[in-house]
C-alpha positions, 0 to 999 in steps of 0.5 A, a space after each residue: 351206335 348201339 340201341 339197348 334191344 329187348 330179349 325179343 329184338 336181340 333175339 330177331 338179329 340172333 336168328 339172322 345171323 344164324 341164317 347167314 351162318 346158313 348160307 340163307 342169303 334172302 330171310 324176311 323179318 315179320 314183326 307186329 305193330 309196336 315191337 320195335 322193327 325200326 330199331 331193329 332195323 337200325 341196328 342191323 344195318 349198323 352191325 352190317 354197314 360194310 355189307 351194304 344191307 337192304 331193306 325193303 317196306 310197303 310205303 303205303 302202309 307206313 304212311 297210312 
């Protein structure tokens, strides 16, 4: 599964796993409405599926 990211997104997981390199093991991801955080999303847990990732969101805003 690979998903043909804009600069922006790519630029998103960049920075992550710059901050894994870190050692920064919690890191929050704020992205604006219509930029892409599901597919984003998408593909870091496809690049780190064998370390189990987790993702937390606000149903509530995701269903209103």
């Amino acid at each position: 599964m690979k998903y043909e990211l804009y600069e922006h997104q790519q630029a998103v997981i960049d920075d992550i796993e710059r901050g894994f390199a870190a050692d920064h093991k919690h890191q929050i991801i704020a992205m604006g409405t219509g930029s892409g955080k599901t597919v984003t999303a998408a593909q870091m847990i496809h690049n780190y599926r064998h370390k189990k990732p987790l993702f937390i969101v606000d149903r509530v805003e995701l269903v209103h």
